[in-house]
ZAGUDO-186900 format. One line per field, with one value per residue: residue in three letters; residue number from 1; x, y, z of N, C-alpha, C, CB in turn. Coordinates in pm, whole numbers, always signed. Glycine has a CB too. Example, Ala and Ser with C-alpha at 12.3 -4.5 7.8 and 13.67 -1.06 7.14 Angstrom:
BEGIN
type c(ALA:SER)
seq c(1:2)
n_c1 c(+1319:+1285)
n_c2 c(-569:-225)
n_c3 c(+780:+708)
ca_c1 c(+1230:+1367)
ca_c2 c(-450:-106)
ca_c3 c(+780:+714)
c_c1 c(+1320:+1290)
c_c2 c(-330:+3)
c_c3 c(+780:+787)
cb_c1 c(+1131:+1408)
cb_c2 c(-447:-60)
cb_c3 c(+905:+572)
//
This chain:
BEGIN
type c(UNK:UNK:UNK:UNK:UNK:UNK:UNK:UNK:UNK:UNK:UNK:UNK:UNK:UNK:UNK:UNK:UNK:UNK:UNK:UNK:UNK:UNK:UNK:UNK:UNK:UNK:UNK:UNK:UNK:UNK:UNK:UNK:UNK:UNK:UNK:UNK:UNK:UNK:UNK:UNK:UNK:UNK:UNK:UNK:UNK:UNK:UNK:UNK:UNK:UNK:UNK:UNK:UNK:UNK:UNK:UNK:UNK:UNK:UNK:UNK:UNK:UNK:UNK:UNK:UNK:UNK:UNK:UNK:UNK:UNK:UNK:UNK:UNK:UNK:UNK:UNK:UNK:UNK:UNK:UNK:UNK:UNK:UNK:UNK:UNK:UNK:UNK:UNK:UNK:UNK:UNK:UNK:UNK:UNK:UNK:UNK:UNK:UNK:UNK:UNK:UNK:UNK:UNK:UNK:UNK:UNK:UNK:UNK:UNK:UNK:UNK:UNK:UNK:UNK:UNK:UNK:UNK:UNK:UNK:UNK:UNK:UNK:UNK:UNK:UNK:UNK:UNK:UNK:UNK:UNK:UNK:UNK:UNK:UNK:UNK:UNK:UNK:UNK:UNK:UNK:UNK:UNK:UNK:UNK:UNK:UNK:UNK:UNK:UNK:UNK:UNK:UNK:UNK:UNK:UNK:UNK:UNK:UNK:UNK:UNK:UNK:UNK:UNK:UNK:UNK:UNK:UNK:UNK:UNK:UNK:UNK:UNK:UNK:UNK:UNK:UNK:UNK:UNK:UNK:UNK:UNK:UNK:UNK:UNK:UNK:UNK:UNK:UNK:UNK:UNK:UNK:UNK:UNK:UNK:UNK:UNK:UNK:UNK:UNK:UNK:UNK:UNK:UNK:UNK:UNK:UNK)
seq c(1:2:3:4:5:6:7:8:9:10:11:12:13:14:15:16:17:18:19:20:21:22:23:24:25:26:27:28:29:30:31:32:33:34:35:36:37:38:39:40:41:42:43:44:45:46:47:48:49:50:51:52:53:54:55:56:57:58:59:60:61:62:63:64:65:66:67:68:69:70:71:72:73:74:75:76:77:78:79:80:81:82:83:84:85:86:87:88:89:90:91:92:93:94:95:96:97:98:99:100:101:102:103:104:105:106:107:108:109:110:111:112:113:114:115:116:117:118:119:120:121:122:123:124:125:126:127:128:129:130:131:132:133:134:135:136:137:138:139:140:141:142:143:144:145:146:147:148:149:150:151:152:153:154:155:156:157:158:159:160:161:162:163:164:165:166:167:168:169:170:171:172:173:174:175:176:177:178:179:180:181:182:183:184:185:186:187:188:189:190:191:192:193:194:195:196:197:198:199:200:201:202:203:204:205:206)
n_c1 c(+4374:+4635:+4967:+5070:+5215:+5395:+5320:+5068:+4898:+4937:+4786:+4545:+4475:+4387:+4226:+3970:+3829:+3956:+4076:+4386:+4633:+4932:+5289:+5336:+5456:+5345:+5132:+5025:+4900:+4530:+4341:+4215:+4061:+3969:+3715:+3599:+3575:+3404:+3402:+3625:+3495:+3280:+3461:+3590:+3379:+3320:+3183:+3011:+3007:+3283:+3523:+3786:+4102:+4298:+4565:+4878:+5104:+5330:+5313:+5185:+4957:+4777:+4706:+4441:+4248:+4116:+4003:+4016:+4098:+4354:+4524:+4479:+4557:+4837:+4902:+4851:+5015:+5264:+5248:+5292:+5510:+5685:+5627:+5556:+5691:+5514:+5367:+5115:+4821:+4583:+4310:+4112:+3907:+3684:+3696:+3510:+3631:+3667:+3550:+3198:+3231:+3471:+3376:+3120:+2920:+2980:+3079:+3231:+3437:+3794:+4021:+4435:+4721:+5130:+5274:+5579:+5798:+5931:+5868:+5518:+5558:+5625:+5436:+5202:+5274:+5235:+4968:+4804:+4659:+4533:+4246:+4243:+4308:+4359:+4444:+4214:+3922:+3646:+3676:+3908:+4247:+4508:+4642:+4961:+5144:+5203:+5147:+4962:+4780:+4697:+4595:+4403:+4220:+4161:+4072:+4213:+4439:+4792:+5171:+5363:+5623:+5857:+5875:+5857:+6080:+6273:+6172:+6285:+6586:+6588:+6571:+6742:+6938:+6793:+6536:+6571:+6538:+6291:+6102:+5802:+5586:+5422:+5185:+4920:+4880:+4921:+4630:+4520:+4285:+4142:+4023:+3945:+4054:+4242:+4471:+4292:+4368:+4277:+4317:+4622:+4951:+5223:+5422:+5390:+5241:+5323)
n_c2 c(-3709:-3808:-3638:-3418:-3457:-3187:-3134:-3231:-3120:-2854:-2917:-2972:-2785:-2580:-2729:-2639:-2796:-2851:-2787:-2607:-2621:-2412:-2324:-2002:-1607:-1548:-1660:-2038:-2098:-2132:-2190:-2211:-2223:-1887:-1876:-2095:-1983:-2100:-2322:-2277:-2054:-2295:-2495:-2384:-2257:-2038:-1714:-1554:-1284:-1212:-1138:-1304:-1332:-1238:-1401:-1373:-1439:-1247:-858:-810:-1041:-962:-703:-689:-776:-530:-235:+116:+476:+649:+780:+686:+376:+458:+554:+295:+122:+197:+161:-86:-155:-81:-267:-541:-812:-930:-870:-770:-630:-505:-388:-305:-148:-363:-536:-621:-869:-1019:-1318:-1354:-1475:-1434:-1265:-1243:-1116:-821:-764:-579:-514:-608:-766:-752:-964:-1021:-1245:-1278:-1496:-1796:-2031:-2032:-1825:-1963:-2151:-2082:-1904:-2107:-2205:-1943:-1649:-1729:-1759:-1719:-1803:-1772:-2119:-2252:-2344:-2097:-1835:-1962:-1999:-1941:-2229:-2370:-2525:-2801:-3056:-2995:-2894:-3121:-3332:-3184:-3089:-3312:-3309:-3139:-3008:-3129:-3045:-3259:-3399:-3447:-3294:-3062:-3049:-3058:-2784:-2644:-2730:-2597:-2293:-2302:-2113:-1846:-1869:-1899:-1622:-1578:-1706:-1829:-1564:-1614:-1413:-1245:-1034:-637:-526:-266:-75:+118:+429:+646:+888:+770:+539:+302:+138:-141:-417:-412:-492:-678:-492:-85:+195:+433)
n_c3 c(+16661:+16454:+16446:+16139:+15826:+15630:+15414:+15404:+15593:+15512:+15268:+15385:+15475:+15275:+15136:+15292:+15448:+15683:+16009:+16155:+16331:+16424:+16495:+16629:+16668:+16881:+17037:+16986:+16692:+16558:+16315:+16003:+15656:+15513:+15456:+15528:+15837:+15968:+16120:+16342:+16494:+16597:+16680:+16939:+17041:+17048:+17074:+16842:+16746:+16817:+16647:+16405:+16305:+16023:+15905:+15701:+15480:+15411:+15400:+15151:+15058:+15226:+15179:+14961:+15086:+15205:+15244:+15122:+15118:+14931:+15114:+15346:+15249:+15258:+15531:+15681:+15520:+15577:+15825:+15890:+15741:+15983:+16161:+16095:+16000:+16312:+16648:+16585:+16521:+16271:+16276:+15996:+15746:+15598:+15240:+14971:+14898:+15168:+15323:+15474:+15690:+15867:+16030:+16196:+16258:+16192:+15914:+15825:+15897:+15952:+16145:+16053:+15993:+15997:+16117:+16302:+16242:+16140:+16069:+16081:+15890:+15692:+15664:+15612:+15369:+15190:+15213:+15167:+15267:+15653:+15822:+16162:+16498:+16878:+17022:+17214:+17423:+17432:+17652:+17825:+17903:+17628:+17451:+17514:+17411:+17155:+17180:+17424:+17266:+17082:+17235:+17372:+17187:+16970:+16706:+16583:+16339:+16337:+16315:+16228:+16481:+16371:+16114:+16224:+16338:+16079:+15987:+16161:+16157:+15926:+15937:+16173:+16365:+16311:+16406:+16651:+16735:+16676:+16894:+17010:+17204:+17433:+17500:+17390:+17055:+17046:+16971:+16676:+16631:+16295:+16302:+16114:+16133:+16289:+16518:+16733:+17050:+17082:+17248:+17380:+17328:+17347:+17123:+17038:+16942:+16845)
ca_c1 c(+4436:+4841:+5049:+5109:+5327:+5371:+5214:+4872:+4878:+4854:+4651:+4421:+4391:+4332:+4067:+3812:+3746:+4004:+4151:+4504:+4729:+5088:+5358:+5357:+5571:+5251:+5041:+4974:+4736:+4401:+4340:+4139:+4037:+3870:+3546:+3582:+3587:+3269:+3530:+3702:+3372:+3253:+3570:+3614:+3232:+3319:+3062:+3060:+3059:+3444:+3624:+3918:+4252:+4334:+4726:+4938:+5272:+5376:+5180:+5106:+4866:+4677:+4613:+4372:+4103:+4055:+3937:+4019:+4151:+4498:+4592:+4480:+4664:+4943:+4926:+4838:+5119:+5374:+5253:+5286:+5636:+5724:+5605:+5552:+5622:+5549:+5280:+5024:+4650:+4562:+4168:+4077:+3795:+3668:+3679:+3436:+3716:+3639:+3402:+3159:+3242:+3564:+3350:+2993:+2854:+3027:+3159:+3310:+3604:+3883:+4218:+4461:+4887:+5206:+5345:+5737:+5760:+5983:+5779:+5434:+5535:+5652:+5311:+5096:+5286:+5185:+4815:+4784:+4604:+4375:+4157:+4349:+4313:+4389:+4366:+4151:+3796:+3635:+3668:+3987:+4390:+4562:+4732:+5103:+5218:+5124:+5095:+4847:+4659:+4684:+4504:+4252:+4190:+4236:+4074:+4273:+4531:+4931:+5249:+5479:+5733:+6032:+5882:+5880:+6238:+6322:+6186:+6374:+6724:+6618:+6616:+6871:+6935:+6707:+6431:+6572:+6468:+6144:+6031:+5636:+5619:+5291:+5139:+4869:+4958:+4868:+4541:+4469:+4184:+4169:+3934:+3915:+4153:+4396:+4444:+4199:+4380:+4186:+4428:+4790:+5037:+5427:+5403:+5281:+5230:+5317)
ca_c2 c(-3741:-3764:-3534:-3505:-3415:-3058:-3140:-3283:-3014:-2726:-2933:-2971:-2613:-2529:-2823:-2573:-2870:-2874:-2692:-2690:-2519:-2441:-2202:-1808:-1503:-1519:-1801:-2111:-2028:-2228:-2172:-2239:-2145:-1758:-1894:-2228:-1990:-2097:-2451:-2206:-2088:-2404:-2594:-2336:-2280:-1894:-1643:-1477:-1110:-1227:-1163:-1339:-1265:-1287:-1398:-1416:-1489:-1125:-788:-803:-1162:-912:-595:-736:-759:-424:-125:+269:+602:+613:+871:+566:+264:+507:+538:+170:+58:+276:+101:-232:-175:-53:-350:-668:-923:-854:-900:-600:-695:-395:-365:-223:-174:-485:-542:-743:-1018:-1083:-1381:-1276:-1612:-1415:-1143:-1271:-977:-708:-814:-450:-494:-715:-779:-858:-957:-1120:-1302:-1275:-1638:-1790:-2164:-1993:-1759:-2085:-2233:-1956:-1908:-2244:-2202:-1835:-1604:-1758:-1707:-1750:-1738:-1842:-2237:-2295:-2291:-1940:-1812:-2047:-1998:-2025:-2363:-2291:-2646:-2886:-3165:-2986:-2872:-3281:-3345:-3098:-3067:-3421:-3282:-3027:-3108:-3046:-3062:-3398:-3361:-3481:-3201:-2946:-3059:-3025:-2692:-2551:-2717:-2510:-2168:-2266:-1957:-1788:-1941:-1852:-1504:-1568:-1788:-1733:-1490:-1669:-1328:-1217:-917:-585:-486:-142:-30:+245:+525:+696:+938:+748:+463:+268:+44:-264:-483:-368:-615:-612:-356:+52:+236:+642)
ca_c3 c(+16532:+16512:+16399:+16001:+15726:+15600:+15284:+15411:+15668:+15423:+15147:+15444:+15529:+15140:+15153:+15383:+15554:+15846:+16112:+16217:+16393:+16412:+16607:+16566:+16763:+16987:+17109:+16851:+16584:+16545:+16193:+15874:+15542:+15568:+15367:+15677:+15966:+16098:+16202:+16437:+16619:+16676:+16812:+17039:+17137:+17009:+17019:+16694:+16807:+16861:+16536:+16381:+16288:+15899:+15883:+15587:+15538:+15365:+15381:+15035:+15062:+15291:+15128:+14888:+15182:+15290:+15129:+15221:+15053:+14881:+15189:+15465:+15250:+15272:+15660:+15709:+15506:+15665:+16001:+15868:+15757:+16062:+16249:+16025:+16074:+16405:+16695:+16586:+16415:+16230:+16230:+15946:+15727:+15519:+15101:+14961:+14901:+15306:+15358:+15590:+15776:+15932:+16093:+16089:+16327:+16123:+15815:+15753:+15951:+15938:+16187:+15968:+16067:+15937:+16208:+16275:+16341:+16038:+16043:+16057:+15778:+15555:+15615:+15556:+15207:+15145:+15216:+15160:+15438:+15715:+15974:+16286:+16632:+16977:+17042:+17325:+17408:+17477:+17807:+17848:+17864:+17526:+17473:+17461:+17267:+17064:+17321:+17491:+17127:+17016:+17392:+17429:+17025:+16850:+16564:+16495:+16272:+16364:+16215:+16273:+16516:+16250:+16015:+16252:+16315:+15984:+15968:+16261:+16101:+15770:+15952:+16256:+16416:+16317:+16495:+16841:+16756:+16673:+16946:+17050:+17358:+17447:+17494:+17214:+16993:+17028:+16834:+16699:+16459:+16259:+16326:+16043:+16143:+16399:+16591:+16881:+17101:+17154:+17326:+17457:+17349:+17296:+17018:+17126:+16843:+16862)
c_c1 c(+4587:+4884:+5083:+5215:+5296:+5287:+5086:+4836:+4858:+4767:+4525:+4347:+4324:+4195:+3932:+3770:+3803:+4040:+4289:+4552:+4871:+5167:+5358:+5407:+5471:+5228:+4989:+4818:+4631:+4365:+4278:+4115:+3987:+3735:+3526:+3581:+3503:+3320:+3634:+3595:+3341:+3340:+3583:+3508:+3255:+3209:+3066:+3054:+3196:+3476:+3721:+4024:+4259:+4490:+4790:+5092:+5361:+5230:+5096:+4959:+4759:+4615:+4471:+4215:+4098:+4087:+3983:+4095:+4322:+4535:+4570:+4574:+4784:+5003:+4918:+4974:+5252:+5367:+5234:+5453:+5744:+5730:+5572:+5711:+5656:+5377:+5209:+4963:+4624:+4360:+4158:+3908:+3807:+3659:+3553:+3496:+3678:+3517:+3384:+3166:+3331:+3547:+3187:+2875:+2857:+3130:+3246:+3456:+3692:+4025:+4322:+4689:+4966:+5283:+5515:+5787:+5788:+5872:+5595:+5441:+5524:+5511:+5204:+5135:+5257:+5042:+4768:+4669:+4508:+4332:+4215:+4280:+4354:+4370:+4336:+3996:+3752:+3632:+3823:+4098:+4463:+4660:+4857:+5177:+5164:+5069:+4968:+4737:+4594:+4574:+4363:+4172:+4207:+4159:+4142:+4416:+4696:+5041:+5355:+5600:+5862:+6003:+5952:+6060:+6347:+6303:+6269:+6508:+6671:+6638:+6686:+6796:+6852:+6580:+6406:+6520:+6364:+6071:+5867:+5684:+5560:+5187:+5014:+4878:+4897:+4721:+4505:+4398:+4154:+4010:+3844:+4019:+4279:+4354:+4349:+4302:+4330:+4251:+4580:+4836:+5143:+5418:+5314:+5316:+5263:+5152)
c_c2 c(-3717:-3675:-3614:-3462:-3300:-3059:-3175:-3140:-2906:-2764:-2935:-2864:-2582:-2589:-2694:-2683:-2948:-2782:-2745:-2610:-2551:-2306:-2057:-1727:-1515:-1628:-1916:-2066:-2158:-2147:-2259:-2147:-1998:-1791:-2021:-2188:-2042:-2272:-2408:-2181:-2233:-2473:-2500:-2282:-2099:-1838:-1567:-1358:-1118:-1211:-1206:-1262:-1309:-1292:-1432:-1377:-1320:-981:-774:-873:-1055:-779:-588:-709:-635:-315:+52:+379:+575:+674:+745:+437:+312:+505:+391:+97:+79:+201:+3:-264:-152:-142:-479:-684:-889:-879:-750:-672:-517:-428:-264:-226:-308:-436:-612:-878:-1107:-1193:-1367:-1404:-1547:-1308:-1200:-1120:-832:-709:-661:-408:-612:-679:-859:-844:-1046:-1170:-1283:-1408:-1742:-1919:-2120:-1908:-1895:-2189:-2189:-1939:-1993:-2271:-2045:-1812:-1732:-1698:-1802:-1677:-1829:-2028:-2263:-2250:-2165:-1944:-1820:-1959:-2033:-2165:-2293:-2389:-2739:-3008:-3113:-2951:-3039:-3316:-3305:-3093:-3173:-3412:-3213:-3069:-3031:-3081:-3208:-3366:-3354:-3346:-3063:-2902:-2992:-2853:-2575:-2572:-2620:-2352:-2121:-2163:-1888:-1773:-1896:-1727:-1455:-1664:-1699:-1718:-1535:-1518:-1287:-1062:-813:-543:-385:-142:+123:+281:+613:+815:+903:+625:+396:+173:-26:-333:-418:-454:-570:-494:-260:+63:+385:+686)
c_c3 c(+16541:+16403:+16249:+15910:+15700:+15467:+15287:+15520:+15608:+15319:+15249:+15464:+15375:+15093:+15174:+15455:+15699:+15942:+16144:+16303:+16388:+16499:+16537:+16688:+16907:+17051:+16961:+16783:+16597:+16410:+16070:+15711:+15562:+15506:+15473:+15767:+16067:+16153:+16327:+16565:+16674:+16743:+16917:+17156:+17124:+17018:+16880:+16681:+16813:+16723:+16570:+16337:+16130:+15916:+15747:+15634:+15502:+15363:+15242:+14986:+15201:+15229:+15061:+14997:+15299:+15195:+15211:+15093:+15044:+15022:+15285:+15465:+15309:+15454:+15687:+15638:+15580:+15801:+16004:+15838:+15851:+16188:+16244:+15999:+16210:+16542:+16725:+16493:+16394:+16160:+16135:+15844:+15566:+15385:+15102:+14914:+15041:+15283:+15480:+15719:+15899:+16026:+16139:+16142:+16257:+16076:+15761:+15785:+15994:+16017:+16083:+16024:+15998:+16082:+16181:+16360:+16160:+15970:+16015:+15939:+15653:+15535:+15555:+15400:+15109:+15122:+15140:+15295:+15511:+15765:+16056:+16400:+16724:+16981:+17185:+17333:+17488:+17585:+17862:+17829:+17768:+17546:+17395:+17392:+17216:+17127:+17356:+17358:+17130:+17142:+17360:+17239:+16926:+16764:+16474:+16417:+16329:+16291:+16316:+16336:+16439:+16145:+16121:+16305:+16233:+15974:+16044:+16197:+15988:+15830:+16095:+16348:+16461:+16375:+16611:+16843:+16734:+16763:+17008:+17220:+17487:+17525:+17357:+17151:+17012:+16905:+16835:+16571:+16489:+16270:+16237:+15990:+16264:+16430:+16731:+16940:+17182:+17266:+17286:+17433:+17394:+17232:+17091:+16991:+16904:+16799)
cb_c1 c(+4373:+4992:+5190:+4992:+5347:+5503:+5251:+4821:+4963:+4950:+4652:+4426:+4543:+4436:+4074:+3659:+3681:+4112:+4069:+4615:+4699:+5139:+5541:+5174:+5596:+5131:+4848:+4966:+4776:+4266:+4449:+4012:+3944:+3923:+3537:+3678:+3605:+3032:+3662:+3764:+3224:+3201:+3757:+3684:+3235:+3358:+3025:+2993:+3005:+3510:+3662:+3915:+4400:+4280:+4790:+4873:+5366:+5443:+5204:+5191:+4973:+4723:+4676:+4437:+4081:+4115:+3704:+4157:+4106:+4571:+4537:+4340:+4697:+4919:+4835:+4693:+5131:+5340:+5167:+5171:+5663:+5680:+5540:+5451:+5665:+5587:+5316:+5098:+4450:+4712:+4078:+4198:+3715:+3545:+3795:+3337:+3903:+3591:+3376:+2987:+3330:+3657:+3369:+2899:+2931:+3029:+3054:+3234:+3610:+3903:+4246:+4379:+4903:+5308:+5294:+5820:+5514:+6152:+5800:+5397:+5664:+5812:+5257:+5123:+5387:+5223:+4756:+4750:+4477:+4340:+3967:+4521:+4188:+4310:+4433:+4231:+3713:+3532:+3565:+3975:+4440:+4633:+4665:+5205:+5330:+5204:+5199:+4861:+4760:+4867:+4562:+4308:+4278:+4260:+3994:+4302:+4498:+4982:+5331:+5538:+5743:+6030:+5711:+5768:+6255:+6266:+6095:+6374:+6808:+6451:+6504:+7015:+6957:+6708:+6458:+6738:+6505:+6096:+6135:+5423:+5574:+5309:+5247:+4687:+4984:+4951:+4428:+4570:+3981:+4255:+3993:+3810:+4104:+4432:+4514:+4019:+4438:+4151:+4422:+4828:+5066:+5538:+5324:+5315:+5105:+5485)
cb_c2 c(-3655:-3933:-3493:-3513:-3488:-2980:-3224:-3511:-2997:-2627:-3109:-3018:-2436:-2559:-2954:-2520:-2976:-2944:-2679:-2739:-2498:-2445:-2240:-1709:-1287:-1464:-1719:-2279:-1996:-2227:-2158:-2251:-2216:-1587:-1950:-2333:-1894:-2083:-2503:-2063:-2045:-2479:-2644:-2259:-2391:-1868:-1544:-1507:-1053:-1382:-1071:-1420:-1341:-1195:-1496:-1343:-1676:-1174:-657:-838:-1359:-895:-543:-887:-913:-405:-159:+250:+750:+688:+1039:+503:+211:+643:+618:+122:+65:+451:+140:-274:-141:+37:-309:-666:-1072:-676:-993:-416:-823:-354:-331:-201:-10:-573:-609:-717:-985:-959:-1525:-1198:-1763:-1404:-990:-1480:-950:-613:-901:-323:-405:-744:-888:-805:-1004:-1058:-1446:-1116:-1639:-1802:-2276:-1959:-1640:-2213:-2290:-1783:-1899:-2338:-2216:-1806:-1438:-1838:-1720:-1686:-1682:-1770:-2353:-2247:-2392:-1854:-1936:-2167:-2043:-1933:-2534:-2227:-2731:-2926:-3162:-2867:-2822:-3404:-3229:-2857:-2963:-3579:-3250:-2894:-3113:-3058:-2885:-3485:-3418:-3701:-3177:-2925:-3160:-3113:-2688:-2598:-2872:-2518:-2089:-2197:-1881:-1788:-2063:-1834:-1441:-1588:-1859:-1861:-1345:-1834:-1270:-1257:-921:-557:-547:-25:-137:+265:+591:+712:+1049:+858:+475:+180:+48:-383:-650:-341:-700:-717:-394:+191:+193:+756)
cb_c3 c(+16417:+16508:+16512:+15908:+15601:+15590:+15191:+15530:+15742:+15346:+15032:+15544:+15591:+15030:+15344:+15278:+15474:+15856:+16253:+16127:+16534:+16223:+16650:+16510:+16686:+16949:+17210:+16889:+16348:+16692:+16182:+15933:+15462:+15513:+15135:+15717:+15991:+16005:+16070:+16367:+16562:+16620:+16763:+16995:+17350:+16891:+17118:+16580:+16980:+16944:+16466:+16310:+16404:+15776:+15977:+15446:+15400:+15197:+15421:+14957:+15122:+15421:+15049:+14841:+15277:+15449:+15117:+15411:+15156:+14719:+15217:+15468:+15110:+15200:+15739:+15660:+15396:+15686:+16108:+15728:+15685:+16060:+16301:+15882:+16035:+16312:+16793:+16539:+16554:+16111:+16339:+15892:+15713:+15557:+15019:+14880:+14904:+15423:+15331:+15560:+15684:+15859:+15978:+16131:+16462:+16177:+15690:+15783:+16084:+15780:+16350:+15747:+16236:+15802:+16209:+16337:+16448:+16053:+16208:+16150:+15760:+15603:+15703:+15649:+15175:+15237:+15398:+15013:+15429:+15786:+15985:+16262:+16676:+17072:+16985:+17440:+17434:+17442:+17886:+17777:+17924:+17454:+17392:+17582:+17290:+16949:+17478:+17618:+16920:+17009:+17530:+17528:+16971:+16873:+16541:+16595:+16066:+16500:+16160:+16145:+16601:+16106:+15935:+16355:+16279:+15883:+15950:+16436:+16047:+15632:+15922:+16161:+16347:+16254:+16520:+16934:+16730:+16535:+17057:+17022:+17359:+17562:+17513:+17194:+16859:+17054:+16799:+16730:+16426:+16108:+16383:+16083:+16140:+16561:+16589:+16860:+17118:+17051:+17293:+17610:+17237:+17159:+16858:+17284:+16772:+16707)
//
């Protein structure tokens, strides 16, 4: 399918009935509604023991789905402002806002991240959170551009080269310092009382 406009590209994601993807600090997202993730397993042939990634464009569009003691938000936020937007997934424990689509093994815990990645934030604010992850099928090497997404993925939907144009003239500059690392982000979940680190990214945590 060819590349489309920014406006069908996020009414599609809000749909639930596409997939798209687009650029982030990391590796391109593969992404859907969080009540559509089960469009993520299957293009990618996922096992579903694998959880997703919830992304939103600000930490606030994430708090909402996850649940814990004023003393834990308090630590969890502190280590969100310390590192949002930013390549760190903070497993924590699930709300019942989560659909159990984005976990299906064990709906109690949720990764959740704001990308520091100015074009992925502006789309995400547009859709509000998804379910995100790698694009490629399991096992496989993430795809690092859209060429190779459009290829290997012509369902998945992408953004029109002239848009994504446009969106690079709107934040210039700024851009260059968010280019993706093609690395995927550290992930740490909480314990109860501290951090686990799942995967080692960029980001260490003290």
């Amino acid at each position: 399918m060819p590349p489309i406009p920014l406006p069908d590209l996020t009414a599609a994601a809000r749909s639930g009935n596409a997939l798209i993807s687009f650029p982030t600090d990391t590796v391109p997202a593969l992404a859907a509604r969080p009540d559509a993730a089960g469009l993520i397993y299957a293009a990618k042939q996922r096992s579903e023991t694998k959880p997703l990634i919830l992304m939103g464009a600000e930490a606030t569009d994430l708090w909402d789905y996850v649940q814990g003691s004023e003393a834990e938000f308090a630590v969890w936020q502190t280590v969100a402002a310390r590192h949002w937007p930013g390549a760190l997934t903070l497993v924590l424990p699930a709300s019942p806002r989560l659909p159990k689509a984005m976990n299906p093994t064990d709906p109690t815990t949720i990764g959740i991240r704001v990308p520091n990645h100015p074009i992925a934030r502006h789309i995400l604010a547009l859709t509000q959170p998804l379910a995100t992850t790698s694009v490629n099928r399991s096992g496989e090497p993430p795809l690092l551009t859209m060429a190779e997404i459009n290829a290997q993925f012509p369902k998945v939907l992408t953004l029109h080269p002239d848009e994504l144009a446009a969106l690079e003239r709107k934040y210039g500059t700024q851009l260059n310092q968010f280019t993706s690392s093609g690395l995927p982000s550290t992930v740490a979940k909480w314990t109860g009382t501290g951090w686990q680190i799942l995967r080692q990214g960029e980001v260490r945590l003290e």
